[in-house]
C-alpha positions, 0 to 999 in steps of 0.5 A: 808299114816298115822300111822293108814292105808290109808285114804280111809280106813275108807270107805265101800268097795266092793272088785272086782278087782284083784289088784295091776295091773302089771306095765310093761315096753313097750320095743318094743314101747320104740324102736319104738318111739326111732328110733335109738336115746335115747328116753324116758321109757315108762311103762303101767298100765294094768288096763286092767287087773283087772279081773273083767267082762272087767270093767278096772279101773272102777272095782276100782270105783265101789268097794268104790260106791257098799261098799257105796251102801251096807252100806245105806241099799239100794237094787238097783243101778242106773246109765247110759251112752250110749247104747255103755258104758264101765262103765254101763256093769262094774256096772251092774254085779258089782251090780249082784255080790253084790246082788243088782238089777241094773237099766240104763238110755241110752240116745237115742233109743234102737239101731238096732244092739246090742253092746256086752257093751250093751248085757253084761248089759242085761246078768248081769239082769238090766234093760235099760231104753232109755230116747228118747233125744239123748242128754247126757248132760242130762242123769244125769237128767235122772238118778236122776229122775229114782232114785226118781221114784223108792224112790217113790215106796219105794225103796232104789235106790243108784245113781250115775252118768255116769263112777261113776264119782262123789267124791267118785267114784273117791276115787278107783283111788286115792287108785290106784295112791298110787299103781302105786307110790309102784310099781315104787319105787324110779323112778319118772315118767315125766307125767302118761297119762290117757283117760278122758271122765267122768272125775273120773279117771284123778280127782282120780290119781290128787288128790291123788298128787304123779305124775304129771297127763296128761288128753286126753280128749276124749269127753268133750271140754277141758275148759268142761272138766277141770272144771269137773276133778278140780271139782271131785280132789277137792272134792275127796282129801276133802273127804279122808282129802288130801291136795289140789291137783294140777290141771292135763294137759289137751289135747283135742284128741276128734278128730270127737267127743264123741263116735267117733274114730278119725284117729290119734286114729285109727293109735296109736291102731294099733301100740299098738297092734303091739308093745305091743299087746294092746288093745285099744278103738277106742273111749277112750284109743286108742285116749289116747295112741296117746297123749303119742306117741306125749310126747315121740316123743317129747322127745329131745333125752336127759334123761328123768327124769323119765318114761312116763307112759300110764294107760290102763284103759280097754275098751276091748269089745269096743275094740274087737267090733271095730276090729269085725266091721272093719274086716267086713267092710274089706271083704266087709261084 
């Protein structure tokens, strides 16, 4: 960071998060994978814990799109995912707390069964539109248009795009890279493995260039899904004057595809939760955390040059929803 404070400085911001965010040692994870040989440290940021309405990492990104949001003078934020969304709860009380009002395109219908991402929205006072196309490929469409039929009407809606996935968006993880870079002083990680669905999160940490950055992608095809986050670390590290950074690895982890919790998944949240007391989202994190069970299993045995690090990047109520269901479905609810 230069003389004159941190590049993203100069940017409007809207403090939510409660940061920095511990970084903790996983010792009993650690004895888990070892198995009674040497196995690699493995440490997790719990943006989990952010405090800020369950929004994980995402109260990071929406600090820098409400501060932008404020600063043009607009008076209502507009954006979407599916009716089971992590990031549209996090913006629309984001948005609340701003005074501003919130408006949110769903593809699909409104489902029978209201998920708590859902119920969280509607308590916050946005509004939910459903496109009726359960394709999400073309909800960005969709926001867009919502944004223009709202300019017409003389308001002064500020858009972004689904999980605040745009260059911007994508600034609060670069500010947090520099975080964990603090917090793990002279250490040197080996990779620092991050859940990818939009893509902001991992385009953030690569762009920001202090660790080498591991991508589960949990819902996009992989080629998809790295032209997404070159193209966002791109224009993030352009946008705060950083050097170019280098791309991230990329795994596919999709397993039975977006929105959908895979086996492996299902398996490595159960042993967060009993190693480490993690919680974790069948869809996202959990599908994650299995990609960093396969890098420290992988281990040879030899040390490492420095720790694994897993970035807990929330999805607490998706996460609880989930047990919810399946204790249900258990007592043969």
């Amino acid at each position: 960071m230069g003389v004159n404070g941190p590049p993203w400085g100069r940017l409007p911001r809207f403090p939510l998060a409660a940061l920095p965010t511990p970084l903790v040692r996983a010792r009993h994870l650690e004895a888990r994978v070892a198995r009674g040989r040497r196995g690699p440290i493995v440490l997790v940021k719990r943006d989990d814990l952010s405090g800020f309405a369950a929004a994980g990492h995402k109260a990071r990104q929406l600090e820098y799109l409400v501060g932008a949001a404020l600063a043009e003078g607009c008076d209502v934020l507009v954006t979407g995912g599916g009716p089971s969304s992590n990031w549209c709860p996090a913006a629309a009380v984001a948005a609340r707390v701003a005074g501003l009002e919130c408006q949110l395109v769903s593809f699909g219908t409104r489902p029978e069964r209201t998920h708590p991402n859902l119920a969280a929205s509607l308590a916050s006072g946005a509004e939910v539109r459903f496109t009726g196309d359960p394709d999400r490929d073309n909800l960005e469409a969709a926001i867009v248009a919502a944004a223009d039929d709202l300019r017409a009407a003389g308001r002064r809606p500020f858009a972004v795009p689904r999980g605040g996935a745009s260059p911007l968006g994508a600034v609060g993880m670069v500010a947090a890279a520099y975080e964990l870079a603090v917090q793990l002083g002279d250490l040197e990680a080996t990779a620092v493995v991050v859940a990818t669905g939009s893509g902001g999160a991992c385009a953030g940490l690569a762009a920001a260039g202090r660790f080498p950055v591991v991508g589960a992608s949990v819902s996009r095809p992989l080629d998809e899904a790295a032209a997404q986050v070159g193209r966002l670390a791109q224009a993030s590290a352009s946008l705060l004057g950083l050097p170019a950074p280098t791309p991230p690895e990329l795994f596919d982890v999709r397993g039975p595809g977006f929105g959908v919790a895979s086996d492996e998944g299902e398996a490595a949240a159960t042993v967060a939760l009993h190693t480490e007391g993690l919680l974790l989202d069948p869809t996202y994190t959990a599908k994650a955390f299995a990609l960093l069970l396969r890098l420290a299993e992988a281990d040879d045995g030899h040390p490492s040059p420095g720790p694994l690090v897993f970035w807990h990047t929330g999805g607490l109520l998706s996460a609880a929803d989930h047990l919810a269901r399946t204790a249900a479905v258990g007592a043969g609810a």
